[in-house]
KEVOBA-203370 format. One record per atom (N, C-alpha, C): atom name; residue number from 1; x, y, z. Coordinates in steps of 0.2 Angstrom, whole numbers, plus 5000, padded with zeros to 4 digits. Example, Ala and Ser with C-alpha at 12.3 -4.5 7.8 and 13.67 -1.06 7.14 Angstrom:
<rs>
R name resi    u    v    w
R    N    1 5066 4972 5039
R   CA    1 5062 4978 5039
R    C    1 5066 4984 5039
R    N    2 5064 4989 5035
R   CA    2 5068 4995 5036
R    C    2 5064 5000 5039
</rs>
This chain:
<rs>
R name resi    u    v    w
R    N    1 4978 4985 5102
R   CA    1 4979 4985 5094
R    C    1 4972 4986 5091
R    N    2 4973 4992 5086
R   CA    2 4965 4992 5083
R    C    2 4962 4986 5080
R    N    3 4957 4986 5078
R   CA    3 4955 4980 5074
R    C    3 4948 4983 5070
R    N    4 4949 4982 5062
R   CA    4 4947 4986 5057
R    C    4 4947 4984 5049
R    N    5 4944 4989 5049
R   CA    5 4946 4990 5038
R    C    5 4951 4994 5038
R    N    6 4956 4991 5033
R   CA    6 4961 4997 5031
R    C    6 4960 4999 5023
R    N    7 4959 5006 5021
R   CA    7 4957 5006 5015
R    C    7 4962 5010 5011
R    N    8 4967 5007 5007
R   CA    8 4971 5008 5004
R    C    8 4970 5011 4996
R    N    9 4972 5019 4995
R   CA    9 4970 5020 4988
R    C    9 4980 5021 4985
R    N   10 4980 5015 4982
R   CA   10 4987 5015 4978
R    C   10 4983 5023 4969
R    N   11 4988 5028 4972
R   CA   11 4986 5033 4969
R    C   11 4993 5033 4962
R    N   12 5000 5032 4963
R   CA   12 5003 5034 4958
R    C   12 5010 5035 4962
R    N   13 5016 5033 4956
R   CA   13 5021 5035 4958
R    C   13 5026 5038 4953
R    N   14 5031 5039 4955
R   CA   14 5036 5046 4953
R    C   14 5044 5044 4953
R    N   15 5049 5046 4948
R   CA   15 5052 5045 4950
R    C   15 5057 5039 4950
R    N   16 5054 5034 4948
R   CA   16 5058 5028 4949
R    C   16 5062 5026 4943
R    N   17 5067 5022 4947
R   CA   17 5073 5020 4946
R    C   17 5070 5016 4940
R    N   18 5071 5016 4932
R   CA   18 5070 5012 4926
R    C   18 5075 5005 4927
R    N   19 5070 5001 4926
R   CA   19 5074 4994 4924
R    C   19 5074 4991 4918
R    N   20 5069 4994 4914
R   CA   20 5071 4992 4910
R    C   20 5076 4997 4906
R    N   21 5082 4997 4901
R   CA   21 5087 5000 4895
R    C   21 5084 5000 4891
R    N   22 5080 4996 4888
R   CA   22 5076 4999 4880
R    C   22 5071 5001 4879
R    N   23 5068 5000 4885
R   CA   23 5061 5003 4883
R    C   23 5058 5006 4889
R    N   24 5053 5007 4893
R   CA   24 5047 5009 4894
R    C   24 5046 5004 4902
R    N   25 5045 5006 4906
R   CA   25 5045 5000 4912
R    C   25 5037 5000 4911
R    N   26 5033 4994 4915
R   CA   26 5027 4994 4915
R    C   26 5025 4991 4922
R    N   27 5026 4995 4927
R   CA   27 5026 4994 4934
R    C   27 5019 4990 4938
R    N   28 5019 4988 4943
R   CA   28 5014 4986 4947
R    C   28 5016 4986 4953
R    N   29 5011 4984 4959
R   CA   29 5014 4985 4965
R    C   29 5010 4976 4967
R    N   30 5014 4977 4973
R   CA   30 5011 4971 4976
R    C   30 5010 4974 4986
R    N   31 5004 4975 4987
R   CA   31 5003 4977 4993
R    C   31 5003 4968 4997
R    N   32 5006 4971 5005
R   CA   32 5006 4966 5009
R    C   32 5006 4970 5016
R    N   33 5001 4967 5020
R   CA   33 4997 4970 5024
R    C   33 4996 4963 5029
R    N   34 5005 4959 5034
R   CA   34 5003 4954 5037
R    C   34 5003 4947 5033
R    N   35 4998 4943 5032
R   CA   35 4997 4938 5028
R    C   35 4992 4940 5022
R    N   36 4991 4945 5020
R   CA   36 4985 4946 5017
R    C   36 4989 4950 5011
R    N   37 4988 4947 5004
R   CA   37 4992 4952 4999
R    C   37 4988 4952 4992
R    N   38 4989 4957 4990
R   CA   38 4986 4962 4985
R    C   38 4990 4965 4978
R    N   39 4988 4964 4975
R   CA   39 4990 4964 4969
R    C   39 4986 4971 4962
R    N   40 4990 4975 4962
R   CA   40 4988 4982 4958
R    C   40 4987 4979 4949
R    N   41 4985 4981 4945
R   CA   41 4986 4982 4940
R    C   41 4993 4984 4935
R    N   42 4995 4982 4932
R   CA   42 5002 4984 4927
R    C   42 5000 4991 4923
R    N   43 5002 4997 4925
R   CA   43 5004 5001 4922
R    C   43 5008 5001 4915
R    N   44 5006 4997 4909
R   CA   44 5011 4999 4906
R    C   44 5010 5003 4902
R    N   45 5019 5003 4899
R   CA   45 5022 5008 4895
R    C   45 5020 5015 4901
R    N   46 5021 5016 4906
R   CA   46 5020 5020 4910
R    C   46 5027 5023 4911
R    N   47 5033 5021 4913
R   CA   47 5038 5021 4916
R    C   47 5041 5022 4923
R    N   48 5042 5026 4922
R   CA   48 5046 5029 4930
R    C   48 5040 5033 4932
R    N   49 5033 5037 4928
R   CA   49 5029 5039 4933
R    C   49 5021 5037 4932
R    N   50 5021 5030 4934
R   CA   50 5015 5027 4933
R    C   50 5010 5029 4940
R    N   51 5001 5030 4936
R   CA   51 4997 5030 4939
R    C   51 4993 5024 4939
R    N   52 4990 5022 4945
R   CA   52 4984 5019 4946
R    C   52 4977 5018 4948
R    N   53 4977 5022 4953
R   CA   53 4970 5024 4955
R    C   53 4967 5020 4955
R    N   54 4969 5012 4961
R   CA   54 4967 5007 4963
R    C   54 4966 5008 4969
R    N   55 4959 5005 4972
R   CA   55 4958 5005 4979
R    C   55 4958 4995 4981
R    N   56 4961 4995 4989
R   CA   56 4962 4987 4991
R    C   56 4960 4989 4999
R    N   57 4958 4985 5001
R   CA   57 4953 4984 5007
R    C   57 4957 4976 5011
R    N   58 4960 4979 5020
R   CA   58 4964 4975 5021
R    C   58 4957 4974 5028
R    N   59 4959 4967 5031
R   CA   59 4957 4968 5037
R    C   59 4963 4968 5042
R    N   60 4962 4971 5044
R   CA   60 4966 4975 5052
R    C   60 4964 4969 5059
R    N   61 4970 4967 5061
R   CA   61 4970 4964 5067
R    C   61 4976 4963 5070
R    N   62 4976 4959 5076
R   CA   62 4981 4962 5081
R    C   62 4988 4959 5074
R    N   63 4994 4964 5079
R   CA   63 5001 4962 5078
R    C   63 5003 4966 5070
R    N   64 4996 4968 5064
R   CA   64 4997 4974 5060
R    C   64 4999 4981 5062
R    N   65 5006 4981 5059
R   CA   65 5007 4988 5063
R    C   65 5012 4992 5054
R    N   66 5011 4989 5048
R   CA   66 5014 4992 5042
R    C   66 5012 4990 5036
R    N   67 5012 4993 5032
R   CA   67 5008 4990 5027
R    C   67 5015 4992 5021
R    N   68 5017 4985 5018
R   CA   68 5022 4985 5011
R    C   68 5021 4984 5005
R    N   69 5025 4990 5001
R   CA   69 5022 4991 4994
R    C   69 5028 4989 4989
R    N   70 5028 4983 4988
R   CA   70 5035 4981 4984
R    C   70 5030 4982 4978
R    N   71 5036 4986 4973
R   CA   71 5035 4988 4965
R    C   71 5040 4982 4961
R    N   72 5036 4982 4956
R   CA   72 5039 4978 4950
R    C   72 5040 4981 4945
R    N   73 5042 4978 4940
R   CA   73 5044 4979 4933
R    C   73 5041 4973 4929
R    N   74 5035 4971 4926
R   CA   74 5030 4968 4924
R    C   74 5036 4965 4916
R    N   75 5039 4959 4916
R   CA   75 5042 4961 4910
R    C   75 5040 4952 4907
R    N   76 5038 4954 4900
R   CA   76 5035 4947 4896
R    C   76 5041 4943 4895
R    N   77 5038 4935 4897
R   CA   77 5042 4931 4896
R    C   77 5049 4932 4898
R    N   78 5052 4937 4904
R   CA   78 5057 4935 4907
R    C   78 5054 4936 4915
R    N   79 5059 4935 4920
R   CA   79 5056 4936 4926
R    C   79 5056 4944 4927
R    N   80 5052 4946 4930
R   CA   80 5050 4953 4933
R    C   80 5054 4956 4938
R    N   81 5056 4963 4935
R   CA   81 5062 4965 4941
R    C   81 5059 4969 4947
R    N   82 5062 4968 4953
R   CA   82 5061 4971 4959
R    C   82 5065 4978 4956
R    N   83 5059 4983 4957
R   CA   83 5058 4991 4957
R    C   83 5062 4994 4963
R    N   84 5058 4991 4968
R   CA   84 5059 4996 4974
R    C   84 5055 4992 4979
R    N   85 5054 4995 4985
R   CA   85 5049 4994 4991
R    C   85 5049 5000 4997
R    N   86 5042 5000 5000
R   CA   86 5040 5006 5002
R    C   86 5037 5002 5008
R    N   87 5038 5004 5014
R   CA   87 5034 5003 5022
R    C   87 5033 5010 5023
R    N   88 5026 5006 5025
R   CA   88 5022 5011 5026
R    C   88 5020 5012 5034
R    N   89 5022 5014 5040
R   CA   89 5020 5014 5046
R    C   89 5011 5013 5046
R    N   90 5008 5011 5050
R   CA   90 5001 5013 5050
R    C   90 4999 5015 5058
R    N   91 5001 5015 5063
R   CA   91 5002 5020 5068
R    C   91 4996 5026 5065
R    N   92 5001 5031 5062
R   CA   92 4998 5037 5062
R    C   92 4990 5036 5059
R    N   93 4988 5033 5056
R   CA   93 4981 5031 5053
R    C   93 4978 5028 5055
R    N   94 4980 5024 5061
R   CA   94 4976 5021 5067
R    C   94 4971 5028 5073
R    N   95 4978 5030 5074
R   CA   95 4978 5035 5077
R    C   95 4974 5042 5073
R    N   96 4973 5043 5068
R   CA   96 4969 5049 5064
R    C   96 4963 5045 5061
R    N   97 4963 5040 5059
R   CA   97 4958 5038 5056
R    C   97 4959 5038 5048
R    N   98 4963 5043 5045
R   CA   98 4966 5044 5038
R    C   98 4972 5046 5036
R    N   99 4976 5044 5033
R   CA   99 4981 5049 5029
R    C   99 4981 5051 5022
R    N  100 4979 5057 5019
R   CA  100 4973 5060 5013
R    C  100 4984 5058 5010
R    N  101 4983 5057 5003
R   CA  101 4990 5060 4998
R    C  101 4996 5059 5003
R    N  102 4996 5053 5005
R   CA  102 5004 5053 5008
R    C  102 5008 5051 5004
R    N  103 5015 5054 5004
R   CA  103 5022 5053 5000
R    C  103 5027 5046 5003
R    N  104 5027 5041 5001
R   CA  104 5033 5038 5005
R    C  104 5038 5037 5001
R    N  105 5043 5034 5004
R   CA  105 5051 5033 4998
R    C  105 5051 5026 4997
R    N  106 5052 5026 4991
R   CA  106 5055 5017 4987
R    C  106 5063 5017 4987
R    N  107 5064 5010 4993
R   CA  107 5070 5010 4989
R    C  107 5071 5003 4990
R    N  108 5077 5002 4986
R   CA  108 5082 4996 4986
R    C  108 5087 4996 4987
R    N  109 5090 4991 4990
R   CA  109 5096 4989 4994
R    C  109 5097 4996 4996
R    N  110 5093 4998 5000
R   CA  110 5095 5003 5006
R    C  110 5096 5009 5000
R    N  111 5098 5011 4995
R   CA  111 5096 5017 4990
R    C  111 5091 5019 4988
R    N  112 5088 5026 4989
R   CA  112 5082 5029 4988
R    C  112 5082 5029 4978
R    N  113 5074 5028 4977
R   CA  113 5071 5025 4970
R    C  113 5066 5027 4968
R    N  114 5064 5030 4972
R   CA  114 5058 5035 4969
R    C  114 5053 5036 4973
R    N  115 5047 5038 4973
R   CA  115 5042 5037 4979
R    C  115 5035 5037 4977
R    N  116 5031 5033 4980
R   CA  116 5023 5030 4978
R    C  116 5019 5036 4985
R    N  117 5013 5038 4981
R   CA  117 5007 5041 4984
R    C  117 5003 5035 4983
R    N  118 4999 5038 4991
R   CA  118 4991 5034 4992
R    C  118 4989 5037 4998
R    N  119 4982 5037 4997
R   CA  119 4979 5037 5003
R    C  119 4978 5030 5009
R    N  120 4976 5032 5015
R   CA  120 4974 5026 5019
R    C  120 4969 5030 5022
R    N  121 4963 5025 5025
R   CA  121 4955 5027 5029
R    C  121 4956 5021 5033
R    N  122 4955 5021 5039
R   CA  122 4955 5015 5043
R    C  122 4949 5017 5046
R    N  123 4945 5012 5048
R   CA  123 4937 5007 5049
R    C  123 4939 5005 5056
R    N  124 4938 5009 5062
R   CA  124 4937 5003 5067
R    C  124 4930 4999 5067
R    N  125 4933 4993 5069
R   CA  125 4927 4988 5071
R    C  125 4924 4992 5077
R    N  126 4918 4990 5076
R   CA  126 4913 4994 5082
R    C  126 4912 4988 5087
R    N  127 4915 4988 5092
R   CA  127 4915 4986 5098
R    C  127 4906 4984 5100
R    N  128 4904 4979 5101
R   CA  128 4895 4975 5099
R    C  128 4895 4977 5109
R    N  129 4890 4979 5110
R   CA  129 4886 4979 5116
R    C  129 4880 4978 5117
R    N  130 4879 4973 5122
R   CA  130 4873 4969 5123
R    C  130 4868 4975 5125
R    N  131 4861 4973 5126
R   CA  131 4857 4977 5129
R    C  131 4857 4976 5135
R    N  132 4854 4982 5141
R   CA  132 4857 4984 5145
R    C  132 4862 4982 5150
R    N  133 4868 4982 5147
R   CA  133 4875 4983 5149
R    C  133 4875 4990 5151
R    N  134 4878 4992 5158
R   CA  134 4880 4998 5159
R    C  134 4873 5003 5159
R    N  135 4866 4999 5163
R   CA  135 4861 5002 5167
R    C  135 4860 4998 5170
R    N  136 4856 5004 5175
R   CA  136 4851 5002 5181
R    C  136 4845 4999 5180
R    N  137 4843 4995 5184
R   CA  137 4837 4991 5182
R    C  137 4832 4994 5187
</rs>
């Protein structure tokens, strides 16, 4: 299993299911990457196709194999509603090192809800080697 920086650019999403009826949703995300979790800024008054253009820096170690983008509904003085959620396999980014503008799908209770872009850049840790390791004397 790799072991690294994951650098996550939360770029914007599209499409989403409105929670709120009378107004305007003011969305956020809440990345979780393992035990390690991340919190986006409120988009408001953005609705259904909020941008953000935040970057979040996870460390990568063993047993990280997905990283989860549970979206909200930022709403004042009541409890905040769940938008959607989006898994993210990391495989493929381990294995390339990036994925530039990826598309994933948001959903809820198993219904597709719209879908979040971002980048990912993964960092491996550089493997430390002593002096001469692996010569001749």
């Amino acid at each position: 299993m790799p072991q690294g920086i994951l650098h996550v650019i939360l770029i914007s999403a599209k499409g989403l299911k409105n929670t709120d009826f009378l107004s305007n949703m003011d969305p956020y995300a809440v990345l979780t990457c393992r035990t390690q979790e991340k919190k986006s800024g409120v988009a408001t008054g953005r609705g259904s196709e909020p941008e953000w253009n935040e970057s979040f820096l996870f460390t990568i170690s063993e047993g990280a194999s997905e990283l989860l983008i549970k979206l909200w509904d930022n709403d004042t003085g009541r409890k905040d509603d769940v938008i959607g959620l989006a898994t993210i396999p990391l495989e493929p980014v381990f294995e390339g090192g990036s994925v530039p503008d990826g598309i994933y799908n948001v959903v809820k209770d198993e219904e597709y809800c719209g879908e979040i872009k971002l980048s990912l850049l993964f960092s491996p840790e550089e493997e430390s080697r002593g002096y001469g390791e692996d010569e001749e004397n």
